[in-house]
SEDRENDREN-135392 format. One line per 8 residues: number of its first residue (from 1); their letters; for each residue x, y, z of C-alpha. Coordinates in steps of 0.25 Angstrom, whole numbers. Layout:
! residues N
NUM> A> X,Y,Z ~ ...
This chain:
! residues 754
1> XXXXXXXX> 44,-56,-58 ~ 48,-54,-45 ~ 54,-40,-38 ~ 68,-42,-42 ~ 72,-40,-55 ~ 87,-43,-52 ~ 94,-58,-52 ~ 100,-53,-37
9> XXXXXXXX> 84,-50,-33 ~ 80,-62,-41 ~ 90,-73,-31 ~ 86,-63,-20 ~ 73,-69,-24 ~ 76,-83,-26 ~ 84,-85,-14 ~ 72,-78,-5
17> XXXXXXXX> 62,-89,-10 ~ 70,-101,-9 ~ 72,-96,6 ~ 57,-93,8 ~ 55,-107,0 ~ 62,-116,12 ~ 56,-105,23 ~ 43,-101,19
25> XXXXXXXX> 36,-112,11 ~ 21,-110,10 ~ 18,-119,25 ~ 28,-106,33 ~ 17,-95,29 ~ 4,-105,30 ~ 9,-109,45 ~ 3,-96,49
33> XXXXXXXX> -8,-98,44 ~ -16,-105,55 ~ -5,-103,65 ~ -9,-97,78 ~ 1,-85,78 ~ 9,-80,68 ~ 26,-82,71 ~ 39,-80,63
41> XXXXXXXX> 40,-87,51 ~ 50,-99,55 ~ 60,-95,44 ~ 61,-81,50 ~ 74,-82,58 ~ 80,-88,42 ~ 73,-75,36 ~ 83,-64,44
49> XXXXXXXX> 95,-73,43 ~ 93,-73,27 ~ 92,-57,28 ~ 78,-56,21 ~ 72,-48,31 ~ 82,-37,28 ~ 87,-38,14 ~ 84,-23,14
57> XXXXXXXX> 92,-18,25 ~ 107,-13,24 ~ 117,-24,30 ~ 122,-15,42 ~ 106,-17,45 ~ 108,-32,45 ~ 101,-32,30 ~ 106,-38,17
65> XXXXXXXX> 109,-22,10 ~ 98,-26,-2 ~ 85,-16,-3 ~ 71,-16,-3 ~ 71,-23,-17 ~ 77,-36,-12 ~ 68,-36,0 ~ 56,-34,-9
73> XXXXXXXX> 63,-48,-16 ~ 62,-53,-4 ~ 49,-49,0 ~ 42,-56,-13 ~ 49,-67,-8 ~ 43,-70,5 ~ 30,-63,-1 ~ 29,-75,-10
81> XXXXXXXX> 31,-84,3 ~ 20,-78,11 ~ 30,-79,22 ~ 26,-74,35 ~ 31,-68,46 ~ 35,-54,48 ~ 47,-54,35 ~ 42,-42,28
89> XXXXXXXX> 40,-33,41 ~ 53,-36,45 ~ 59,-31,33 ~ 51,-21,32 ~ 53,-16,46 ~ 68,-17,44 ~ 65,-8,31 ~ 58,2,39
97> XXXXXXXX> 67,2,51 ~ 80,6,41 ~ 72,16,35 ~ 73,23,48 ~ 88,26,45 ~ 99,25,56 ~ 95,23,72 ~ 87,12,74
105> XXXXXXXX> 88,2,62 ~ 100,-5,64 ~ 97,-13,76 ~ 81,-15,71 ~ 86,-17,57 ~ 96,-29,61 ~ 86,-36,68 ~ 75,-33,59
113> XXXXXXXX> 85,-39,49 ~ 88,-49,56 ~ 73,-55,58 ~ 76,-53,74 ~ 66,-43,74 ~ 53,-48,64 ~ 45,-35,64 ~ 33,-29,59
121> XXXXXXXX> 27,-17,56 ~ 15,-8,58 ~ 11,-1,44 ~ 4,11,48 ~ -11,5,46 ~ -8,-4,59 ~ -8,10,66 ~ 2,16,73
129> XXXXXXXX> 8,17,87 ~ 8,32,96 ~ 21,35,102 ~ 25,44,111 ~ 39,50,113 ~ 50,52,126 ~ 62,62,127 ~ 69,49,122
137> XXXXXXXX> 66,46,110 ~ 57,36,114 ~ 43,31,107 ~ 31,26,117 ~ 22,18,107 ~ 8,13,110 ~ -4,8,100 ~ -9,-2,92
145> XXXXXXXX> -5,-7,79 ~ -12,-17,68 ~ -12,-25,62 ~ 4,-27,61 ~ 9,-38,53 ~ 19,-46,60 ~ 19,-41,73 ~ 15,-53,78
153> XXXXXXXX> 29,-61,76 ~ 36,-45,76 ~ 46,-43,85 ~ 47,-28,79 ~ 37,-18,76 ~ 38,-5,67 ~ 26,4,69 ~ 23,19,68
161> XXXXXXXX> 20,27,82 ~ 15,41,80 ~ 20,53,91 ~ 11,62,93 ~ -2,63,87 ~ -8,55,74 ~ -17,47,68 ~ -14,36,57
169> XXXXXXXX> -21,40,44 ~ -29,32,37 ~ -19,25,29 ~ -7,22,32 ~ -4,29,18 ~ -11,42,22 ~ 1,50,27 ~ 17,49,25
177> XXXXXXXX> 15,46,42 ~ 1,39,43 ~ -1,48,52 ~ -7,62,54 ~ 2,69,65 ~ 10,64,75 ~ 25,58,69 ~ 26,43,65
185> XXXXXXXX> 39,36,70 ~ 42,21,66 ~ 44,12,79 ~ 51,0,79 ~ 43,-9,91 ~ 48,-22,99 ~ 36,-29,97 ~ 41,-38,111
193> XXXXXXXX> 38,-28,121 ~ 28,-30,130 ~ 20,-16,128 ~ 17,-23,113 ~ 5,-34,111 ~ 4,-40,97 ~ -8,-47,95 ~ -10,-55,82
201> XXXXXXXX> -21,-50,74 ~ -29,-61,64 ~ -22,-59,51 ~ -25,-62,38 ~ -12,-65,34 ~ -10,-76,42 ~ 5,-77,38 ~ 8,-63,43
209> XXXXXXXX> 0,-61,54 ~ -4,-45,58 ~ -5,-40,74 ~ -9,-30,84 ~ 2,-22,91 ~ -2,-17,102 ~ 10,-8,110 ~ 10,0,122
217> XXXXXXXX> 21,10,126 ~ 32,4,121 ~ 44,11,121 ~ 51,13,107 ~ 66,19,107 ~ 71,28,99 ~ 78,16,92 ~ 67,10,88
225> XXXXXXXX> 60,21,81 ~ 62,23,66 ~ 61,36,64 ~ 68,39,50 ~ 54,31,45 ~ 41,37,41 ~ 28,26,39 ~ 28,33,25
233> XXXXXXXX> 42,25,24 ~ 38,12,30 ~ 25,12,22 ~ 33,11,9 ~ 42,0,15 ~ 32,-7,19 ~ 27,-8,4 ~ 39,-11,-3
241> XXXXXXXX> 40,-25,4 ~ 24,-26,4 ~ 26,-23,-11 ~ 36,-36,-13 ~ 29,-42,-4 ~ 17,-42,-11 ~ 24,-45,-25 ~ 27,-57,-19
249> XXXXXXXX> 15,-62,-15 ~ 8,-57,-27 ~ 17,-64,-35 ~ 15,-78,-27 ~ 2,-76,-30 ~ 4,-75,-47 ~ 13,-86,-45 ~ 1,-95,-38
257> XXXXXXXX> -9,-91,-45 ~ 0,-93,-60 ~ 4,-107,-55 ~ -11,-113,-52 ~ -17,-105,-65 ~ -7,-113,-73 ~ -10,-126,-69 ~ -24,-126,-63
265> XXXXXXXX> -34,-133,-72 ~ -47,-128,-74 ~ -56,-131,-83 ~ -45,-139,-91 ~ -37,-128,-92 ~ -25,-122,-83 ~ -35,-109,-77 ~ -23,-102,-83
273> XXXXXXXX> -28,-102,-95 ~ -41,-97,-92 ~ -38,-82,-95 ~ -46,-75,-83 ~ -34,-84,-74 ~ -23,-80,-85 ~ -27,-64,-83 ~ -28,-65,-66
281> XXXXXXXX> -15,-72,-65 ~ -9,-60,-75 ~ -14,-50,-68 ~ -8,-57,-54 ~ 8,-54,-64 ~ 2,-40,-66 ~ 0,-37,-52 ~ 12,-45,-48
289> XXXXXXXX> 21,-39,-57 ~ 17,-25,-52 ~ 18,-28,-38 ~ 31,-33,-40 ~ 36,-20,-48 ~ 31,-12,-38 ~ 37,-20,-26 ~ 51,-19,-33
297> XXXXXXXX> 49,-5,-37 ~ 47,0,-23 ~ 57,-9,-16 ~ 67,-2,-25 ~ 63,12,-21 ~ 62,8,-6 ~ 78,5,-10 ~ 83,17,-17
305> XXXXXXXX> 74,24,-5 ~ 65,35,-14 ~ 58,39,-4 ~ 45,46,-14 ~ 47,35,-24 ~ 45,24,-11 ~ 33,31,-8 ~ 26,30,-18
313> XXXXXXXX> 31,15,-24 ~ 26,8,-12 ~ 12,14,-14 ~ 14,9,-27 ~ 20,-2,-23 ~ 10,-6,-13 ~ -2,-2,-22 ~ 1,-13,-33
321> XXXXXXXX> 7,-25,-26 ~ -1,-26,-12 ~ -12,-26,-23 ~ -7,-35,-33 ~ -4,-46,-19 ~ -19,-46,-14 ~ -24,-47,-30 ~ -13,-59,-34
329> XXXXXXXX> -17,-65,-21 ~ -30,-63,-23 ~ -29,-69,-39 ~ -20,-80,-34 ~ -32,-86,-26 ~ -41,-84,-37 ~ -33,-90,-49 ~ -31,-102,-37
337> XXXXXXXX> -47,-105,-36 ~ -51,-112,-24 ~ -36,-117,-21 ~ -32,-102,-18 ~ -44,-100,-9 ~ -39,-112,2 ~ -30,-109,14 ~ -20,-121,10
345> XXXXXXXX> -17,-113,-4 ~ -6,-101,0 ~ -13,-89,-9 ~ -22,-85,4 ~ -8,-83,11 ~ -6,-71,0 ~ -19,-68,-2 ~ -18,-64,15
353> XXXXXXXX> -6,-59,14 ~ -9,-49,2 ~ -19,-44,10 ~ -14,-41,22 ~ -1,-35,16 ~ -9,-24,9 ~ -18,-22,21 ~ -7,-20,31
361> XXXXXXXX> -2,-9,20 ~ -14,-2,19 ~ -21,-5,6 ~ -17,-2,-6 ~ -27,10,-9 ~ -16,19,1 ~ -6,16,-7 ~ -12,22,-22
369> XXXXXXXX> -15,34,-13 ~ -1,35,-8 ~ 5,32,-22 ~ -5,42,-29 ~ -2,53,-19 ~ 14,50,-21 ~ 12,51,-34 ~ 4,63,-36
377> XXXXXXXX> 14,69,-27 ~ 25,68,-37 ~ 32,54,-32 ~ 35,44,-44 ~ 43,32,-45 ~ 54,35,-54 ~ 62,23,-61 ~ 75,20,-68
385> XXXXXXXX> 81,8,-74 ~ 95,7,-67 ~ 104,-1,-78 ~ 116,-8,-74 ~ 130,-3,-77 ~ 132,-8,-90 ~ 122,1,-95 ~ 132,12,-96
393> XXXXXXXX> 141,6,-106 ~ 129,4,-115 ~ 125,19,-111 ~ 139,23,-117 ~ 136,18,-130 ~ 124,24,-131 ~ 122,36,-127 ~ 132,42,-138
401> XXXXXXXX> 120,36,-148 ~ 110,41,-141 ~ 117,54,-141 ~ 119,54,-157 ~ 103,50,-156 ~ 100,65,-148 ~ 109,71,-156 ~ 101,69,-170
409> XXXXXXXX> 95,82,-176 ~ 81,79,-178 ~ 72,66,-174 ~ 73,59,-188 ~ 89,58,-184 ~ 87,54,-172 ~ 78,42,-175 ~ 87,39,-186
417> XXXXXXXX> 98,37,-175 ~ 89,28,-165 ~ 86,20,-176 ~ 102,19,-182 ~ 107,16,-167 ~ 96,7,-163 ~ 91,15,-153 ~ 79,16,-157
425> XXXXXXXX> 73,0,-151 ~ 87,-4,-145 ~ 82,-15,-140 ~ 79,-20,-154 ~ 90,-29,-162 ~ 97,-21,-175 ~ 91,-17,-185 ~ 83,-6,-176
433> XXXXXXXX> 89,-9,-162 ~ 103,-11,-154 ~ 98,-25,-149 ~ 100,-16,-134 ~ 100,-25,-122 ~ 91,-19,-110 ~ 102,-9,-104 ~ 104,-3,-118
441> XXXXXXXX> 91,-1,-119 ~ 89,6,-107 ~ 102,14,-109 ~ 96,18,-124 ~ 83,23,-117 ~ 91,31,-107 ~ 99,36,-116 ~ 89,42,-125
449> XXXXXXXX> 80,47,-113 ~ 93,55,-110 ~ 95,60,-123 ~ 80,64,-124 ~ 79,55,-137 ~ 65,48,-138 ~ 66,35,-150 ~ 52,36,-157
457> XXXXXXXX> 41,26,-156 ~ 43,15,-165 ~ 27,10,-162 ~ 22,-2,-170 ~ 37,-3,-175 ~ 43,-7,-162 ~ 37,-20,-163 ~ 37,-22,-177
465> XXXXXXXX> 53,-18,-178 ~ 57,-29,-168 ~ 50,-40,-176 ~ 55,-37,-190 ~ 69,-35,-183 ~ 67,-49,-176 ~ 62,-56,-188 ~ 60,-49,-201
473> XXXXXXXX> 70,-48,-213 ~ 84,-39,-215 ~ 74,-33,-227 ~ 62,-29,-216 ~ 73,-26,-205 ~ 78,-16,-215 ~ 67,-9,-220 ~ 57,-8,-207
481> XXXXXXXX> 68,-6,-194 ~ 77,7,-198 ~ 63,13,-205 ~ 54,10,-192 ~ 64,15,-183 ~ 67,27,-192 ~ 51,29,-192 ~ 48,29,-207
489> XXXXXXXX> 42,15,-205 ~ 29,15,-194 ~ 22,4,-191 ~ 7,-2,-185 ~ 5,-18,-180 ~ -6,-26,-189 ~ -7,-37,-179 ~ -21,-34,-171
497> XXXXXXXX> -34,-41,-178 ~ -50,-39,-176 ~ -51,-54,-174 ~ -38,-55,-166 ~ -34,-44,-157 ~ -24,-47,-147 ~ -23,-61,-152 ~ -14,-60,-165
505> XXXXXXXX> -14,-75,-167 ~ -26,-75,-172 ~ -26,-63,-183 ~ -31,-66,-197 ~ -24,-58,-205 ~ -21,-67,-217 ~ -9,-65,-225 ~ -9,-72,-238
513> XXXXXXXX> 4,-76,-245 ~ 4,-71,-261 ~ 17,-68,-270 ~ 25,-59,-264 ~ 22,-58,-250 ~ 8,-58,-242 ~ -7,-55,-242 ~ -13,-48,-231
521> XXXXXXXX> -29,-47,-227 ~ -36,-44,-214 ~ -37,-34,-203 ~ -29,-28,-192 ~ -33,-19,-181 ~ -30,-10,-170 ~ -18,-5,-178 ~ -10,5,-174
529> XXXXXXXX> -6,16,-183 ~ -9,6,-196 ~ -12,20,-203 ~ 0,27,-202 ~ 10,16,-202 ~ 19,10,-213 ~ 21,-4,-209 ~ 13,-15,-201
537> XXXXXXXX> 18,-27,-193 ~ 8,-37,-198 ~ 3,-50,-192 ~ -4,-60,-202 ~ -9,-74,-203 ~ -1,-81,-214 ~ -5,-96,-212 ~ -20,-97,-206
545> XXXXXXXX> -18,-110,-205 ~ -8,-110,-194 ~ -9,-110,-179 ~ -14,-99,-173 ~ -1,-92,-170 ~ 5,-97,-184 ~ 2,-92,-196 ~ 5,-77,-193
553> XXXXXXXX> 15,-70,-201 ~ 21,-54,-197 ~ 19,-44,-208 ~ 26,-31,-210 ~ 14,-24,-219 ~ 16,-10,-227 ~ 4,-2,-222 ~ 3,5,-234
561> XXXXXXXX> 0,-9,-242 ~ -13,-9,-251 ~ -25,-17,-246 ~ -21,-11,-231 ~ -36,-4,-225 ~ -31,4,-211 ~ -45,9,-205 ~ -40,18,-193
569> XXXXXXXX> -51,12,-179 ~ -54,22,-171 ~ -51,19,-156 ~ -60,23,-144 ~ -54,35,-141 ~ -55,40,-158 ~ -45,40,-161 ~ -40,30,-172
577> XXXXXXXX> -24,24,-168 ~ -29,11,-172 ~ -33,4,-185 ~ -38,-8,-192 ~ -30,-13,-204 ~ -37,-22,-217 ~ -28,-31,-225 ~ -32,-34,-239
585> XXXXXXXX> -24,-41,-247 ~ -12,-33,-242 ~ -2,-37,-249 ~ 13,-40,-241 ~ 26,-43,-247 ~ 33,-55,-241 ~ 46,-48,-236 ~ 37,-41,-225
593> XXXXXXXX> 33,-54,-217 ~ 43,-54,-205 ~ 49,-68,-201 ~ 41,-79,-206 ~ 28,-82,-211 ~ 18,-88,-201 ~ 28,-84,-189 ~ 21,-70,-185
601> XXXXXXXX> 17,-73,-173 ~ 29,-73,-168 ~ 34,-63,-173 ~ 23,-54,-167 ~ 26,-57,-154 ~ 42,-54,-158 ~ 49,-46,-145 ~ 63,-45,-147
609> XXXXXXXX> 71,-51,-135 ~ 78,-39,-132 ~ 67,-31,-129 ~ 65,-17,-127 ~ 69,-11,-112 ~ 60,0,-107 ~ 68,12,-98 ~ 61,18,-87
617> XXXXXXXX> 55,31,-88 ~ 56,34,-75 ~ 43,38,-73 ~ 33,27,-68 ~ 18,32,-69 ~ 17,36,-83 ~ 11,48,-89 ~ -4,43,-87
625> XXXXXXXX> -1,43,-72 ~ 7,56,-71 ~ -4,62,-81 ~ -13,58,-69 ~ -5,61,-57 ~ -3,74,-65 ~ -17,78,-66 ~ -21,76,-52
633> XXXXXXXX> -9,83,-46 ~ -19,95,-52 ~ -31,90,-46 ~ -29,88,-31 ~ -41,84,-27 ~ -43,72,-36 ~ -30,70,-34 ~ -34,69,-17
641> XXXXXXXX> -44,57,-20 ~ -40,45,-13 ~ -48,37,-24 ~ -40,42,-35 ~ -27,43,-27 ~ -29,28,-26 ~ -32,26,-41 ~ -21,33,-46
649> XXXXXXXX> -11,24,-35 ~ -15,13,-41 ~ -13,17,-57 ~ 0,23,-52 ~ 4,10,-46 ~ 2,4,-59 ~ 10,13,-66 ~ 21,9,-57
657> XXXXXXXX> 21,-4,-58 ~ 21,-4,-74 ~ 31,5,-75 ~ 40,-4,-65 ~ 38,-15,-74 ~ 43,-10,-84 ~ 54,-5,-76 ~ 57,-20,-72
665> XXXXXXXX> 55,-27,-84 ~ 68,-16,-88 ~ 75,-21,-76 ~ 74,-35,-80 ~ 79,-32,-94 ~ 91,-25,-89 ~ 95,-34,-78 ~ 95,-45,-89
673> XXXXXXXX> 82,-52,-82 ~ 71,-60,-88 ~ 59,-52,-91 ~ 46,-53,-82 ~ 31,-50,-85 ~ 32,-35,-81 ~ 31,-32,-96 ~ 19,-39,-99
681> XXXXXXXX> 13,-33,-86 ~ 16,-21,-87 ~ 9,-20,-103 ~ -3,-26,-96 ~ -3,-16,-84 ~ 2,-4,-92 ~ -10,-4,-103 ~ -20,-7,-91
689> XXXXXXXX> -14,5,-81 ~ -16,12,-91 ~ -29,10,-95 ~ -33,12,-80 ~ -23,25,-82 ~ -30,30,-92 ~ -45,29,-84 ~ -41,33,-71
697> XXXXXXXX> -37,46,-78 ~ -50,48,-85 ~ -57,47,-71 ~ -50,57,-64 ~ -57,68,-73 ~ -70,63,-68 ~ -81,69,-76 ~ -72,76,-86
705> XXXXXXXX> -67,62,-90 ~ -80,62,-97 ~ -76,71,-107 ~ -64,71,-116 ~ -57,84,-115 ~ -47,91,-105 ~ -40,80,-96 ~ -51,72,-101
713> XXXXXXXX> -44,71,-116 ~ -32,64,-110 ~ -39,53,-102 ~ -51,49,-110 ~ -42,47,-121 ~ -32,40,-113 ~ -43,29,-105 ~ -48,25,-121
721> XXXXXXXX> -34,25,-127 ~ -30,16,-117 ~ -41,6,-119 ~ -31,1,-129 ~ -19,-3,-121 ~ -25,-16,-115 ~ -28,-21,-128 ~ -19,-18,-139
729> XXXXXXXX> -6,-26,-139 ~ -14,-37,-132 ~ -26,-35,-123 ~ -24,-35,-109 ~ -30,-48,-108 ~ -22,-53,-117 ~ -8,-48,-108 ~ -14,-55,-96
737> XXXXXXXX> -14,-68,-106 ~ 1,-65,-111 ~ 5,-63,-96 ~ -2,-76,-91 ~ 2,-84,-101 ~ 16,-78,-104 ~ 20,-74,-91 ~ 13,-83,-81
745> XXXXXXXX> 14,-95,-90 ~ -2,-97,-89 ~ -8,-107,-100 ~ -12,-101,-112 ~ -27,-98,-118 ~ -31,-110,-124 ~ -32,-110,-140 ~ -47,-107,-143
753> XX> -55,-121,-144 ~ -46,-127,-133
C-alpha cells in the first residue's frame, strides 16, 4: 500500500501520477541517458505551476499549506516515474530554507516554490565551503564541493561553510555539525556568478546527473544565509523525502517484478510458481511495506516538528528503505532474467538511481550508528492512534461500564462483568462480544488502559470462540462462550499432524460415523497445553474419498474423553509446552461437530469480518530491545563499538517498522479503508526480528553466553524458545507462499503429480 492511508492522500496520489503519466512517460527519464548534458526536464515549467515542488510550504511562502506527508505522497510519485531533473532538491531546499525561520525565506522560498530557482544541495559528504566574515555580516566562501546532485541544471545552491577552523569528520553522521570546531552556517549560493565553475562529473545515474562546484570568493549576504539551520536538521530532511522516495521506487520495482513472475513461462509454468520466485518476490512486499512505513512515519514527525523523535526516525528511516530500494532493484533484475539485464528494459534506471541515492547519503551503516546512539541516549518514537471526533460519543457510553468493571471487588467479579458487557472480545458478535466497530474498539482498550483493568488471556479459545459463534449451535454457543469467557472452560488446538504439519489439508485423522455421533483415531502433535485443557478444537477427516480440502469436519472434543493418550514432547530448550496427542477409538457425540460435516476446512480458516483492532502501546522497540538498550546503558564500552552500534541500528530499525505496521493496519480500520498486507508482513517479520533479537542478545555476552546462568539464563533461553516462532502457525516458508499467492496474486503450487 502506498504512504497514505487517507482517501485526500489517496487522490493526492491519483492525480500526481496521471500528471507524471502525460509528462513523464518512460522516453522523458531515458532521453538522458546517452544525451551529452543533463537539462531540465521539459515538464519543469508545468511542475511549479501545479505547486508540487512546495506542497510543504505555508501559502504566504508561495506553498500549498500541506506538510511533509503529502510531499512524501508526492515523492513516491515521481519516485515510481524515475523523473529527472532537480524535483526532489528543490523541495528539499525549500524545506531547509524555511527551517531557518523568519529573515531570508521568503523571497528564496517563492521562487524556490515557484521552480524559478531549481536548486541543489550539498549533503555534508560532498564537503564543505571555508568562509570568512566582515563587520557586515557578510560570508566570503571559497572551496570545492562534490559530487553534488543537480548542480549542473541548479540555478541555486545550499552548502555548508565553516568559519573558523574545522575539519569534516569522517561521516557526515559523526557529529551534530560534521564538523570538529569552527561554526557551520548554511548558505544559499547563486550558482550564476562568475566566481562558480560547475563541471559535470560522469554519473551513474544518468537521469540525475552529479557535478563539481568549484567557488571562489563569492560574496554571501546576510540574506542568504540560513542561520536558524544546523546540518544535523538538513540531514533528517534530506531523509524524509529520500525515505519516500525510495518507497517509491522500491515499490515500482515489486510491481515489475510481480507482473513478469506472473505471466512469464518457464519450464510450462508462470516462474511464479516456482516457489524460490514466489519467496524473492515476498520478500520485495517485506521490504517495500517497511520502507513505506518508515517513510510515512518520519514524514509525520518532520510535520508535528519533534525535534529528538525526528532524529532518530530518519536514521531509521534511511536505515530500511534506502536499503530495501537498492535490494528490490536488485530482485527486480533477477526475477526479469536476461530482459532486466538490457539497457532498453527501465529497471537499470532504478537500479542506478537506488545507488546513487544511498551513496549521496552516506551509507546506511552511519545511520544504525546514529539510530543506536539516539536510542541508547533515551530518544524513542512514541505513537498514538488519533480517533476521529465520533469517538467521544462512543467513549460516553463506555466509560461508565468500564468504571462498574474497576469498581468490582475481586478479579472473579471483575471477569464476570467483561464477559456480561461484552468487553471481553468486543470485537466479537453477541454471544461473547458487542459486535464493536474499529473506533469502539479502540476507545474500550483506551478505556480500560485508563482504568488499570487488564481482560485475561483467552489463549486457544480466542480462536475457537469465533468459530462456534460464526457457526455452531444456540446449544454449543450456550454452553462454551459465557464458561470460556468466564475461564472455567480452557481450551488446546488438535489441528497439527506428523504427516502434515503446516499443511492441514492433508491430516489423516479419520473420524468414523457410528450411533450417536463419531469415532476418532489418529495422532496430533505440537499441542499446546492438551494436558491441562478441558476442551479441544479438532480437525478430522470425515470423507477420505473427497478432494483434498473436502472431507474435513471441525470437532469440539472433551479432553478428558476415554481412549485419549497425551504424551508431553520435550522441546529443545526442556521444557515440555507441547505434546502429542493419540486417538483411539475416542468416542464424540454428534452435537459437538460445528457447521456441517465435511465443511471444516472452511471453518478452520474462519476470521470474523469485523476483526479485532490493536491500540498502540506507545512504545515502539518492545521489551527484547529495551531489555538490550538497557543492558549496554551499563556497559559503555560495548556499548562504544561501532560493530555493535550498527547491529543494534539495524534490529531497532526492525522494530520500528513492525510496530508502524501495526499502527497502520489500525489507521486503515479506523478511517473505514480496505485492509493492506501490513499484517501479513508484519507476522512474517515479527517472528524472524525476533529470532535475530533473541541471538544478537546472546552474543553480546561473548564467552559467558556459553554457559546458562547470570544474564546468560535469559538469552540462551530466549534464542531456543524462539526457534519456534517461524514455524508454528505456519512456517515462514509457508507465509512467503500465502503473501505471494494471496497478496501479489502469484500462481499457486501446482497439486503434487502436476
Amino acid at each position: 500500500m502506498p504512504i497514505g492511508i487517507g482517501e485526500d492522500h489517496e487522490e493526492l496520489r491519483r492525480t500526481v501520477r496521471r500528471w507524471l503519466e502525460a509528462r513523464c512517460a518512460p522516453e522523458v527519464p531515458r532521453a538522458l541517458l546517452d544525451a551529452e548534458k543533463e537539462t531540465l526536464p521539459p515538464f519543469w515549467d508545468e511542475l511549479g505551476d501545479q505547486g508540487w515542488l512546495a506542497v510543504h510550504l505555508a501559502e504566504d511562502q508561495g506553498g500549498q499549506g500541506f506538510g511533509f506527508l503529502e510531499l512524501a505522497v508526492v515523492v513516491e510519485e515521481l519516485a515510481r516515474a524515475v523523473a529527472p531533473g532537480p524535483v526532489i532538491s528543490t523541495a528539499l531546499a525549500a524545506a531547509v530554507v524555511a527551517a531557518a525561520g523568519p529573515g531570508p525565506s521568503g523571497a528564496l522560498l517563492r521562487r524556490l516554490a515557484s521552480g524559478e530557482l531549481p536548486a541543489a544541495l550539498a549533503l555534508p559528504g560532498s564537503g564543505h565551503l571555508e568562509a570568512s566574515p566582515d563587520g557586515d555580516g557578510v560570508l566570503t566562501v571559497s572551496g570545492t564541493l562534490r559530487p553534488v546532485q543537480g548542480a549542473g541544471v541548479a540555478r541555486l545552491l545550499l552548502a555548508p561553510a565553516v568559519v573558523g577552523t574545522g575539519q569534516t569528520g569522517a561521516s557526515p553522521w559523526t557529529g551534530v555539525e560534521g564538523v570538529d570546531g569552527g561554526t557551520v552556517v548554511w548558505c544559499a549560493v547563486d550558482l550564476g556568478q562568475p566566481e562558480v565553475v560547475v563541471e559535470p562529473l560522469p554519473s551513474f545515474d544518468p537521469t540525475r546527473r552529479v557535478a563539481s562546484v568549484r567557488i571562489e570568493s563569492v560574496i554571501v549576504p546576510a540574506d542568504h544565509q540560513l542561520t536558524g539551520v544546523t546540518t544535523a536538521t538538513v540531514l533528517d530532511l534530506a531523509l524524509v523525502l529520500a525515505a519516500a522516495e525510495a518507497a517509491g521506487g522500491a515499490r515500482w520495482c515489486l510491481e515489475t517484478a510481480n507482473e513478469h513472475a506472473k505471466t512469464r513461462q518457464q519450464f510450462g509454468r508462470p516462474i511464479g510458481q516456482f516457489q524460490a520466485v514466489k519467496h524473492t518476490v515476498a520478500d520485495m512486499l517485506v521490504a517495500v511495506e517497511q520502507a513505506t512505513a518508515l517513510a510515512w512515519d518520519v514524514a509525520q514527525a518532520a510535520d508535528a516538528d519533534l525535534d529528538g523523535q525526528l532524529r532518530l526516525s530518519a536514521a531509521l528511516a534511511g536505515v530500511l528503505a534506502l536499503d530495501a530500494y537498492v535490494d528490490c532493484a536488485k530482485a527486480c533484475i533477477q526475477v526479469l532474467g536476461g530482459m532486466g539485464f538490457t539497457w532498453e528494459h527501465d529497471a537499470h534506471l532504478h537500479l542506478r538511481r537506488a545507488l546513487s541515492l544511498r551513496q549521496l547519503l552516506g551509507g546506511t551503516d552511519p545511520l544504525r550508528v546514529a539510530a543506536a546512539r539516539a536510542a541508547l541516549a533515551g530518544s524513542r518514537r512514541s505513537l498514538a492512534t488519533e480517533l476521529p471526533p465520533e469517538a467521544e460519543a462512543v467513549r460516553d457510553e463506555i466509560r461508565p461500564l468500564v468504571d462498574r468493571v474497576a469498581a468490582a471487588a475481586d478479579g472473579r467479579e471483575r471477569r464476570r462483568l467483561l464477559t456480561e458487557l461484552g468487553l471481553m472480545a468486543p470485537h466479537w458478535p453477541p454471544p461473547g462480544g458487542r459486535d464493536a466497530g474499529p473506533v469502539e474498539q479502540l476507545v474500550i482498550a483506551q478505556e480500560l488502559a485508563r482504568a488499570k483493568v487488564h481482560p485475561p488471556n483467552l489463549a486457544v479459545g480466542a480462536w475457537a470462540l469465533p468459530t462456534i459463534i460464526a457457526h455452531g449451535t444456540v446449544e454449543q454457543q450456550e454452553r462454551f462462550v459465557a464458561p470460556t469467557l468466564l475461564g472455567e472452560v480452557t481450551w488446546c488446538q488438535l489441528f497439527s499432524e506428523p504427516g502434515a504439519g503446516s499443511d492441514l489439508a492433508a491430516l489423516s485423522t479419520r473420524a468414523t460415523p457410528v450411533e450417536g455421533g463419531w469415532v476418532l483415531n489418529g495422532q496430533k502433535v505440537w499441542t499446546s497445553v492438551a494436558q491441562k485443557a478441558d476442551w479441544g478444537i479438532c480437525l478430522a477427516r470425515t470423507d477420505p474419498d473427497a478432494p483434498k480440502h473436502a472431507g474435513i469436519t471441525y470437532f469440539l472434543v472433551d479432553m478428558h474423553s476415554q481412549g485419549l493418550e497425551i504424551r508431553p514432547l520435550r522441546e529443545i530448550t526442556g521444557e515440555a509446552m507441547f505434546n502429542e496427542v493419540f486417538f483411539t477409538e475416542v468416542f464424540v457425540p454428534g452435537y459437538c461437530v460445528v457447521g456441517e460435516v465435511n465443511g471444516g476446512w472452511r471453518l478452520a480458516r474462519t476470521t470474523l469480518a469485523n476483526e479485532r483492532v490493536s491500540m498502540s502501546s506507545g512504545m515502539t522497540f518492545g521489551w527484547g530491545i529495551e531489555a538490550i538498550l538497557g543492558w549496554l546503558g551499563g556497559r559503555p564500552h560495548i556499548a562504544a563499538d561501532p560493530v555493535v552500534l550498527a547491529r543494534l541500528g539495524q534490529l531497532l530499525a526492525e522494530a520500528q517498522s513492525c510496530a508502524l505496521l501495526g499502527e497502520r493496519t489500525t489507521l486503515r480500520s479506523v478511517s473505514g479503508v480496505e485492509p493492506g498486507p501490513e499484517a501479513s508482513v508484519r507476522k512474517l517479520l515479527g517472528a524472524e526480528h525476533e529470532q535475530r533479537l533473541q541471538e544478537f542478545g546472546l552474543e553480546l555476552l561473548g564467552p559467558e553466553g556459553a554457559t546458562t546462568e547470570g544474564d546468560a539464563a535469559i538469552w540462551t533461553r530466549g534464542f531456543l524458545s524462539t526457534r519456534c516462532l517461524t514455524i508454528a502457525g505456519g512456517t515462514s516458508e509457508v507465509q512467503r507462499n500465502v503473501i505471494g499467492e494471496r497478496l501479489l496474486g502469484l500462481p499457486r503450487d501446482p497439486e503434487p503429480g502436476h
